[in-house]
C-alpha positions, 0 to 999 in steps of 0.5 A: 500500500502506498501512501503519502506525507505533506513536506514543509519549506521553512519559509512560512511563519511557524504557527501557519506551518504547524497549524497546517501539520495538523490539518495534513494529518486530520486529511491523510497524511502519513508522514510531515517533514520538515526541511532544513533550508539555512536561513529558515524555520529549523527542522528539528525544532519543528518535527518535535513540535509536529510530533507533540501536535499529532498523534499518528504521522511520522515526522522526518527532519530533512535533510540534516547535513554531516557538514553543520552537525554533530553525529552526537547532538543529531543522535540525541535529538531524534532519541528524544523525538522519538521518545516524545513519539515513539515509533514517528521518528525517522530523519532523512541526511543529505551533504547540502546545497553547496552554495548554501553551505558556502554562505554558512562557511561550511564546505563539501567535501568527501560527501560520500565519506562523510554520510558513511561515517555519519551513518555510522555514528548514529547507528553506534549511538543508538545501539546504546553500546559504548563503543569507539569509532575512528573515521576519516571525518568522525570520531566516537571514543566511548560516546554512550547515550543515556537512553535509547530509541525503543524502536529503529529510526528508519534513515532516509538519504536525500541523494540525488547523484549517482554515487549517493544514490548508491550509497543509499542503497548500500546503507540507508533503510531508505532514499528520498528524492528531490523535488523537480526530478521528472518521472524517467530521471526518478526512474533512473535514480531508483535504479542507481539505488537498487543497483547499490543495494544488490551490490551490498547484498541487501534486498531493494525491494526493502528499501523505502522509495520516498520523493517530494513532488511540488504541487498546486491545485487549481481549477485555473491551471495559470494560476497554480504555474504561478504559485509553482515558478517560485518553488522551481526556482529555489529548487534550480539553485541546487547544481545536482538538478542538472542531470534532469534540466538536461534530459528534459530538453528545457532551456534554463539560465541556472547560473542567472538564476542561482545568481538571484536566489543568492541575493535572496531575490525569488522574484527575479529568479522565479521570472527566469522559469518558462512555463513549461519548465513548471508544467514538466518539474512540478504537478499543477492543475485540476485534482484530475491533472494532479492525480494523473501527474502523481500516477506517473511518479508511483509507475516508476516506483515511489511508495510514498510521495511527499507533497510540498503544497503551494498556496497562500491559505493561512489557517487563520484565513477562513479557508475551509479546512483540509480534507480528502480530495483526489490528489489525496486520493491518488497519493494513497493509491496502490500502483498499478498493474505493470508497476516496476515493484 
């Protein structure tokens, strides 16, 4: 069975993000996670929030970076979200936006031997064991958490190129795509990560297959384009879309629109994404265009699709709540017959 979660960007006020928490599970929501873009809202003081606010949805901070934390202080906060919920916690690592990682004095380097030895660390750490781990990057000597989680934290890896897709199915329980990959690149990188699960052994149809898909819905199919071109836009900054500009054959000036996001002007960046680039990156139009969009993404084997809503309701707005409707519907849906699982 399928399923769904709702994905939140930090950038709203928190009491509208975590009003909204509420009213995604009261709708279906499986799963609420929190990114971590620097600069905004904080995701692990957000998912403890979602976590005392709700009472079933599992929540995911994303994606924590081995390059701004400590395996340490990373171990303990998910114990105690975990404690707070037990059995909804889990956490998605990813390296980071380089540019953003750059602004913060941060750098990316060896990411591949920093998720590994982060990976790692956390696993030791909540094992309970006192034990000593000497990595290239990080060190563990005798390190001992004070309690532990009474159930796994499943980890997710946000990877998106080809050796970290890999790695992702060698090591994590499961991946998380980005936003803004078409159907055929998702395909691709599911199969990079089953490739590295069976290369370690491991049995891909085990692995947990997460993408976020941006969406809007609307019966004025302009109108959701519009709410979308920002959101596409902050996603081009990140240089590891480029494989998927490519092979969508879309013309985009990603250099002048990471130069704009740098300046923190969205608006001038959101005007440099056509409007097909939207239309073939993200999922807008009536409940029936989305459902078909997101039919696509389950085909090529995503288990749980993460929306990332675009809108301006407030949930002191007056707007009507949340409620199940035919996206929803299809973000629950079994795939179909002729599925690659």
């Amino acid at each position: 069975m399928s399923t769904f979660g709702v994905s939140f960007d930090g950038f709203a006020p928190f009491a509208d993000t975590l009003g909204l928490a509420r009213r995604a599970e009261e709708a279906g929501a499986r799963s609420l996670w929190m990114a971590e873009h620097l600069g905004y809202r904080q995701s692990l003081v957000s998912c403890t929030a979602f976590a005392l606010e709700t009472a079933h949805a599992t929540v995911v901070p994303t994606a924590i970076s081995p390059y701004l934390w400590s395996p340490v202080t990373v171990a303990m906060a998910l114990a105690t979200i975990a404690e707070a919920a037990p059995g909804r916690a889990a956490l998605a690592l990813g390296s980071g936006n380089p540019m953003f990682l750059a602004e913060a004095g941060a750098k990316l380097e060896r990411p591949l031997v920093a998720m590994r030895e982060f990976i790692a660390c956390l696993r030791q750490l909540w094992s309970g064991e006192a034990g000593a781990y000497e990595g290239e990057m990080f060190r563990l000597d005798g390190m001992r958490m004070a309690f532990c989680p009474s159930q796994p934290i499943p980890l997710y890896l946000a990877a998106m190129g080809p050796r970290m897709l890999r790695l992702a199915g060698e090591l994590a329980d499961g991946v998380v795509l980005s936003a803004g990959l078409t159907a055929e690149y998702a395909a691709e990188s599911l199969a990079m990560a089953e490739a590295g699960a069976r290369a370690a052994g491991r049995d891909p149809a085990a692995l947990r297959r997460a993408a976020y898909l941006y969406v809007a819905v609307d019966a004025n199919r302009a109108a959701a384009l519009e709410r979308l071109r920002p959101k596409v836009a902050f996603m081009m900054r990140n240089d590891f879309v480029a494989p998927s500009v490519a092979g969508s054959g879309i013309a985009i000036d990603r250099d002048a629109v990471k130069r704009a996001i740098a300046r923190r002007n969205i608006k001038v960046a959101a005007e440099l994404i056509p409007d097909e680039a939207v239309a073939r990156f993200a999922v807008c139009g009536t409940p029936e265009d989305c459902e078909q969009r997101i039919a696509e993404y389950r085909t090529v084997g995503i288990d749980e699709v993460v929306l990332l809503i675009a809108g301006d309701a407030r949930p002191d707005s007056g707007a009507q709540p949340i409620t199940p409707c035919p996206l929803l519907t299809a973000a629950r849906r079994p795939r179909q017959l002729g599925s690659t699982r």
